[in-house]
C-alpha positions in Angstrom: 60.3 -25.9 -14.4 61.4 -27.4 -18.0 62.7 -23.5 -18.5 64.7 -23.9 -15.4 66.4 -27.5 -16.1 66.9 -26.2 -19.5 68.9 -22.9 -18.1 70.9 -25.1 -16.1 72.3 -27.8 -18.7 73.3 -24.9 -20.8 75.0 -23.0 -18.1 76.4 -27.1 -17.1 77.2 -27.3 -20.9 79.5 -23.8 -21.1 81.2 -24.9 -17.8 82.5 -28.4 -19.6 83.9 -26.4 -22.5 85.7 -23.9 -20.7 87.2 -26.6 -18.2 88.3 -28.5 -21.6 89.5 -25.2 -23.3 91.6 -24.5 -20.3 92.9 -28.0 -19.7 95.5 -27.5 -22.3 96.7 -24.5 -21.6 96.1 -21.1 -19.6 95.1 -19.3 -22.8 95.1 -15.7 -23.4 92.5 -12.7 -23.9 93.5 -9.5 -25.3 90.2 -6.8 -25.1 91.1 -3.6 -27.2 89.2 -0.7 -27.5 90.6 2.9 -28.9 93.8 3.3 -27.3 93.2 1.2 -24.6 93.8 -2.3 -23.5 93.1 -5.1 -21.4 95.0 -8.4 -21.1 94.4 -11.4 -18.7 94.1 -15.3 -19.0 91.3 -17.3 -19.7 90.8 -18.7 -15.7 90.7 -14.8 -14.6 88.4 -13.9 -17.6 86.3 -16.8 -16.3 86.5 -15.8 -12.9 85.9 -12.0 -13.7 82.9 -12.8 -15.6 81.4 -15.1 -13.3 82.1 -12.7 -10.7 80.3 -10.3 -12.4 77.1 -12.2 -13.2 77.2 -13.3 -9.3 77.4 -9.2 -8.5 74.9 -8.9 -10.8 72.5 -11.7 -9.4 73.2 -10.5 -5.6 72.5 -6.5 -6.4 68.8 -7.4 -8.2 68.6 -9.6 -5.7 68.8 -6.9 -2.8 67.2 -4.4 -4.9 63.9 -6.6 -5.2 64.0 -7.2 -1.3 64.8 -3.6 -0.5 61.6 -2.9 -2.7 59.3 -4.9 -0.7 60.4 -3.8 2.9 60.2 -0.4 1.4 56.5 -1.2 0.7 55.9 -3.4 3.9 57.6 -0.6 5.8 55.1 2.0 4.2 52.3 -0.5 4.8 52.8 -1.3 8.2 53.1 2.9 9.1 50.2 3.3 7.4 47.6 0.8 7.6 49.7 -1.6 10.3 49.9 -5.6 9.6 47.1 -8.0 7.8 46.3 -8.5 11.9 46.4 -4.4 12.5 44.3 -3.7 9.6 41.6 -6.8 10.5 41.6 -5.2 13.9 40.8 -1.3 12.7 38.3 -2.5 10.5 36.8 -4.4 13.1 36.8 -1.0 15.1 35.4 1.2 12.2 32.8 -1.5 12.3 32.1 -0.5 15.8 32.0 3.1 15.0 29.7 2.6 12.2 27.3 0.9 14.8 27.4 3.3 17.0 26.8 6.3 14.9 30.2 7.9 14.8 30.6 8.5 10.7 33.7 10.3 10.5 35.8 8.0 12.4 34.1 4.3 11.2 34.8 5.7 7.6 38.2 6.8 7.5 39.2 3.1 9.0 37.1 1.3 6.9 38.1 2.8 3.5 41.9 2.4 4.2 41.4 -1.4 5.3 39.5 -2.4 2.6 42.2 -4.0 0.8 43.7 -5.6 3.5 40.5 -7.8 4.4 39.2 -11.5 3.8 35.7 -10.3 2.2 35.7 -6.5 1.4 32.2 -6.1 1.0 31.1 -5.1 4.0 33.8 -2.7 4.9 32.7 -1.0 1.8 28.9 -0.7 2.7 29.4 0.4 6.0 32.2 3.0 4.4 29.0 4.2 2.1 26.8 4.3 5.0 29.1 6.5 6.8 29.4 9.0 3.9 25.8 8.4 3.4 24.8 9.7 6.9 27.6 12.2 6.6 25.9 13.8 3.6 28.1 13.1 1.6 25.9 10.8 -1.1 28.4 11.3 -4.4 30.9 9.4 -2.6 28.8 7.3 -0.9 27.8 5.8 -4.2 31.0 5.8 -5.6 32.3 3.8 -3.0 28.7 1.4 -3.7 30.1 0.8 -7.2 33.4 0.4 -6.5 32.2 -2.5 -4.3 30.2 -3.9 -6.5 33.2 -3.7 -9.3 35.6 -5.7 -6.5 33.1 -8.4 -5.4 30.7 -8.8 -8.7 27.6 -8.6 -5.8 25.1 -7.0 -7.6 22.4 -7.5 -5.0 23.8 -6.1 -2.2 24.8 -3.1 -3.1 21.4 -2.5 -5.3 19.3 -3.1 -2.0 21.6 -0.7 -0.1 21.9 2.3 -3.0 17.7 1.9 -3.2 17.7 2.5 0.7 19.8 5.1 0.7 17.8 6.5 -2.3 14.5 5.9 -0.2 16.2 7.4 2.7 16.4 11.0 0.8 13.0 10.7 -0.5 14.1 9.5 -4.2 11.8 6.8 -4.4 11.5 7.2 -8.0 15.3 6.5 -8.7 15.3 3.9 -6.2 12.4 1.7 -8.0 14.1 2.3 -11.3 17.1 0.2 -9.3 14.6 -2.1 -8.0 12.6 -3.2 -11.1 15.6 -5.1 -12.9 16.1 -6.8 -9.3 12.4 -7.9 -9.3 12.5 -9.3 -12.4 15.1 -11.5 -11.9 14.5 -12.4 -8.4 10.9 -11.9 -8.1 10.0 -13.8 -4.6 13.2 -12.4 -3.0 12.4 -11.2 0.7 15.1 -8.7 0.7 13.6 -7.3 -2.9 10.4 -7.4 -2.1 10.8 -5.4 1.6 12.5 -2.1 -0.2 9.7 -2.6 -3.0 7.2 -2.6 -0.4 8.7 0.4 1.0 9.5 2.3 -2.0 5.6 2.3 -3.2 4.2 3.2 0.5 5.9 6.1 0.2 4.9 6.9 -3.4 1.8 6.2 -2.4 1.5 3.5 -4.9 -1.3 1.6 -3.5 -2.4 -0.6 -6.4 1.1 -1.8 -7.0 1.4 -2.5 -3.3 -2.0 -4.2 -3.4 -0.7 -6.8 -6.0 2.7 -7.1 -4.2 0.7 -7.8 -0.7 0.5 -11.2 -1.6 4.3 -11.8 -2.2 5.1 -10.0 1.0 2.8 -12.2 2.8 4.2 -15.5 1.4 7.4 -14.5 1.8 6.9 -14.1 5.6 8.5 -10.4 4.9 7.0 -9.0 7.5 5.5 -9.2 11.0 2.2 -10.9 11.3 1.1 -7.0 13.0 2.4 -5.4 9.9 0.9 -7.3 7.4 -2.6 -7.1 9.4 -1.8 -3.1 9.8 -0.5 -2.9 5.8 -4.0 -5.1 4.6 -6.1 -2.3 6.4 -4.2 0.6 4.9 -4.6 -1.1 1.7 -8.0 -1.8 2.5 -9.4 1.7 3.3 -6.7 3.6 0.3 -9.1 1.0 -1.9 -12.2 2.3 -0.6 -10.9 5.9 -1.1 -10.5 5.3 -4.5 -13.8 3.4 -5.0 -15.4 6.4 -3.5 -14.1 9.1 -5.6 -14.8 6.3 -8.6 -18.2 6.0 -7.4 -19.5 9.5 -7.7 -18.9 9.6 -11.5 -21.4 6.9 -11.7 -24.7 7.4 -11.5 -26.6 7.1 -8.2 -28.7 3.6 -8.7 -24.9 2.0 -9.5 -23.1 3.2 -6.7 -23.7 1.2 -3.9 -23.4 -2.0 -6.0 -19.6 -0.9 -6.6 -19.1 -0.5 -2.8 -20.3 -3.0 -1.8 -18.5 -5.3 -4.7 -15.3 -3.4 -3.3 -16.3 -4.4 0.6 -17.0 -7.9 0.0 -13.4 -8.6 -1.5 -11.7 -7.6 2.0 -11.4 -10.7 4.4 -13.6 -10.9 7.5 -11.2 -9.7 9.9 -10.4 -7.0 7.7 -14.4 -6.2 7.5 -14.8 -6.1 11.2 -11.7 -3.6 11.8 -13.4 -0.3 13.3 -11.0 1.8 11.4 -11.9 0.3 8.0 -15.7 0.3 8.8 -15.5 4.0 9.2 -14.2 4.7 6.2 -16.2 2.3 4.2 -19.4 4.4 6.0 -17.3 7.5 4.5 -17.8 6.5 1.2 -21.3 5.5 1.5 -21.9 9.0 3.0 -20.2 10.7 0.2 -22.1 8.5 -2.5 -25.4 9.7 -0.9 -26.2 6.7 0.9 -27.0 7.6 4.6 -29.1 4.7 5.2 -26.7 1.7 4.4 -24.0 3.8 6.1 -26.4 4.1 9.4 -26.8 0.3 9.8 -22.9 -0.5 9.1 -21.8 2.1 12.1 -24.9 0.8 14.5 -23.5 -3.0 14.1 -19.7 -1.5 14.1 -20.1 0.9 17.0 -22.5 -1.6 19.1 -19.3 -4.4 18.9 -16.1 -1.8 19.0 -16.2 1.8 20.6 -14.5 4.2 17.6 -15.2 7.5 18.4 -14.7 8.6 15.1 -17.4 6.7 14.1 -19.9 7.8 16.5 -18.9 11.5 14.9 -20.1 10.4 11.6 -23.1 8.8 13.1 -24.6 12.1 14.1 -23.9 13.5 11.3 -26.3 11.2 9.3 -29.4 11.9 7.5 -31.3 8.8 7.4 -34.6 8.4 6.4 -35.8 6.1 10.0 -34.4 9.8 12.2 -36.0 8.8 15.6 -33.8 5.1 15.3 -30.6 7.3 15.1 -31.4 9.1 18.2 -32.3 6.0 20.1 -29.0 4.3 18.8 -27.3 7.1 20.3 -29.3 7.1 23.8 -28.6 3.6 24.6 -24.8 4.3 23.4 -24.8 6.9 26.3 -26.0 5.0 28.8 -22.2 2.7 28.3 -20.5 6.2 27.7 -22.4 8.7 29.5 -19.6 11.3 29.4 -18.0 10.7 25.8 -17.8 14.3 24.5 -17.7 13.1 21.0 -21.0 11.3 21.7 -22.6 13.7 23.5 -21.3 16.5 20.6 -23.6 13.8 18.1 -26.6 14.1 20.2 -26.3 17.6 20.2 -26.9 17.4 16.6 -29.3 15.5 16.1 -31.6 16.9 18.5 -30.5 20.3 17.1 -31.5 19.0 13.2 -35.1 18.3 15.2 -35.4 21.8 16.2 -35.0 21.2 20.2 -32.6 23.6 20.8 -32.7 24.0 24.2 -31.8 20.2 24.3 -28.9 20.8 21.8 -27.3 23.5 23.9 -27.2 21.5 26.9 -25.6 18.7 25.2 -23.0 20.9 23.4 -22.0 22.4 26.7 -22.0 18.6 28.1 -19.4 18.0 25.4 -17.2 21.2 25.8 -17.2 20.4 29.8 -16.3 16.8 29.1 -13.6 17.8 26.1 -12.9 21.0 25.0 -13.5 20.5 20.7 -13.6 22.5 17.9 -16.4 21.3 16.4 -18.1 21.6 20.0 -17.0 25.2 20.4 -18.1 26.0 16.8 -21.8 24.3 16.9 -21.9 26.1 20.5 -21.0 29.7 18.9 -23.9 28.6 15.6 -26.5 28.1 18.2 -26.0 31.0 20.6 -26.2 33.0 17.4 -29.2 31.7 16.6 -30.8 32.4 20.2 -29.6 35.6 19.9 -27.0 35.7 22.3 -24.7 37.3 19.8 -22.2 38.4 22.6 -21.5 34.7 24.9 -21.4 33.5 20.6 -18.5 35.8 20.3 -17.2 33.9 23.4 -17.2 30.8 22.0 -16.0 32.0 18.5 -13.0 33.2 19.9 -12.1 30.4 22.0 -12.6 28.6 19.1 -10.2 30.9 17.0 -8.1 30.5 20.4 -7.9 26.6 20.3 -7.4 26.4 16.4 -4.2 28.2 16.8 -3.0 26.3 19.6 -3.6 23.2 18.1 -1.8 24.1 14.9 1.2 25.4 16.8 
C-alpha cells in the first residue's frame, strides 16, 4: 500500500513538471541516432511516451489474463470446475466402495488437488492401486499424502494394513512400534497391533496387549471372550511343552499355577478345559486330567473331550468306564462316545464288546479312527480279509477327506 501511494506522487510529481516545462513554450526534442532522425515537440513526446507505457500496461495486462483462461480452459477440459472435480471425486469415492479399482483411482488421483481435504481421496487412490496389485504406487501415493497433509497416523495405520494384508507383518510392526510409543492407548493403534501379532503368532506380546485392547473397548465383548480363550489355551501349549523339561514331581504344580491365572469363565470354557487335560496327558498325569474332563464333560457336551477321555490311563479304570456308561445313557448314539467305549473295554481285553461298539460308532459316523481301531481288531481275531476291508475304507476316507 505505502509502495503504491509512493508510485503515484512520483508519477503526480513528473506530471507537474512537465505541465510547467510546457507552459512556457511548446519546446522541442531532436532524437539522433546514426544517420537517422526524429523530431517532435514536447506535448507529442509526452503523449507518445505515455502512449507507450499505456500499450505497454494494456498488452501485460491481456497477456496475464490470456494466461489464466489458457490454464482454466485446460483445467476445466480436463478435470472440469472446483464443482466438477468435488463431484468426480465424490464418484471415484463410490467406485472405491464398490470394488471397481480402475475407475475410483483414475478420478480420485486427478481430483486430488482440486478438493477441500485431500486426504481421503489419496487413501482410497492407494487402496485402489493396493487391490489392483499395484503396491509401489500405492505407497507412493501413502507418502505423498502424508507429505501434503503432515497426517502421520493415518496413513501409518493404512500402509501397516496394507502390509498385513500381503502377509508382511514384520514390516508392518516395524511401522507400528514408533506409533505405539507415542500413542500407546490409541484404539486405532492398538487394533492393527492386535492383528499384526495374531498373525505372527505372537502370543505373549498379545497377552500383555490383551489388557489395552480390552480397556480400550477395541473390540467386541465376543471377540475379546473368543481372543482370552485363544490366549488362554496358546498359554497352556507353551506351558506344556515347558513342562516336560522339568522333572515329573514339578510338573503339575506349573499347570496348575498356569490354570489358576485364567478367570472363571475362562476355566469353565469346554474348549480350554480340553486342552488344559492335553497338557496334563502329555506331562504324564492321567489322573488329574480324568477328574477335570468328568466335571467338564458332565456340565458341557465337547466331543473332543470325550475322545481324550477314552484314551486315558488312570489308575481308578473301572470309574472311567462307568463315567462313560452313564454318559451314554444322555447320548446313546454319539459315535465319538461310543468309539471311547470301544477302547476301553478293548484295553480290558473284552474284545467281543469292543467290536460291537466300534461298529456302533462306524454305523453312527463313519471315522477314521473308528475304521482304523475296527481294521486293529479284526486283525487281531484273525479275520485278516473283512481287516483289509476296513483298512481300505479307511485309506478310502483319508483321501477324501484331504481332497
Amino acid at each position: 500500500m505505502k509502495r503504491r501511494i509512493f508510485k503515484s506522487f512520483i508519477y503526480f510529481l513528473l506530471l507537474i513538471l512537465l505541465i510547467v516545462g510546457l507552459w512556457h513554450g511548446d519546446g522541442y526534442l531532436l532524437i539522433a541516432y546514426g544517420t537517422k532522425t526524429i523530431e517532435m515537440t514536447l506535448w507529442m513526446a509526452a503523449i507518445f511516451v505515455v502512449g507507450i507505457y499505456l500499450v505497454v500496461r494494456i498488452a501485460k495486462r491481456l497477456f496475464a489474463s490470456s494466461v489464466e483462461l489458457v490454464r482454466y480452459l485446460r483445467e476445466l477440459l480436463m478435470f472440469g470446475s472446483v464443482e466438477r472435480a468435488q463431484k468426480r471425486a465424490a464418484s471415484g469415492m463410490v467406485n472405491f466402495l464398490i470394488g471397481d479399482w480402475l475407475e475410483g483411482r483414475k478420478k480420485l488421483v486427478r481430483t486430488v488437488s482440486k478438493v477441500e481435504y485431500p486426504l481421503a481421496n489419496y487413501i482410497a487412490a492407494a487402496r485402489c492401486c493396493f487391490e489392483m496389485g499395484d503396491e509401489n504406487e500405492a505407497f507412493q501415493l501413502l507418502d505423498q499424502a502424508k507429505k501434503e497433509s503432515e497426517s502421520e497416523l493415518p496413513v501409518a495405520l493404512i500402509k501397516a494394513r496394507m502390509l498385513l494384508a500381503k502377509g508382511k507383518a514384520d514390516e508392518a510392526l516395524v511401522i507400528l512400534k514408533p506409533l505405539q510409543v507415542r500413542l500407546p492407548n490409541h484404539a486405532a493403534v492398538l487394533d492393527v497391533l492386535h492383528h499384526v501379532y495374531f498373525a505372527q503368532m505372537n502370543w505373549p506380546a498379545l497377552r500383555d496387549l490383551f489388557p489395552k485392547l480390552r480397556k480400550a473397548k477395541v473390540l467386541s465383548n465376543q471377540e475379546v471372550e473368543e481372543l482370552e480363550v485363544k490366549l488362554a489355551i496358546e498359554s497352556l501349549k507353551i506351558s506344556s511343552l515347558e513342562c516336560q523339561t522339568l522333572l515329573v514331581a514339578n510338573r503339575l504344580p506349573h499347570l496348575q499355577l498356569v490354570w489358576g491365572g485364567f478367570v472363571r469363565a475362562v476355566q469353565k470354557n469346554p474348549h480350554v478345559v480340553y486342552c488344559y487335560a492335553q497338557a496334563l496327558v502329555e506331562n504324564k498325569l492321567d489322573d488329574e486330567a480324568e477328574l477335570m474332563l468328568r466335571k467338564s464333560v458332565s456340565n458341557h457336551w465337547h466331543r473332543a473331550s470325550v475322545d481324550l477321555y477314552g484314551r486315558l490311563r488312570v489308575i481308578e479304570a473301572h470309574r472311567q468306564l462307568k463315567t462313560l456308561e452313564s454318559w451314554k445313557n444322555e447320548h446313546p448314539n454319539d459315535a465319538v462316545l461310543l468309539l471311547a467305549l470301544g477302547r476301553i473295554h478293548l484295553r480290558h481285553q473284552q474284545k467281543d464288546v469292543a467290536r460291537d461298539y466300534f461298529n456302533r460308532s462306524i454305523v453312527a459316523q463313519k471315522s477314521l479312527d473308528a475304521l482304523l481301531e475296527m481294521a486293529r481288531l479284526l486283525e487281531q481275531l484273525g479275520d485278516h480279509k473283512r481287516s483289509a476291508e476296513y483298512y481300505e475304507q479307511t485309506l478310502s476316507l483319508a483321501q477324501s477327506v484331504a481332497h
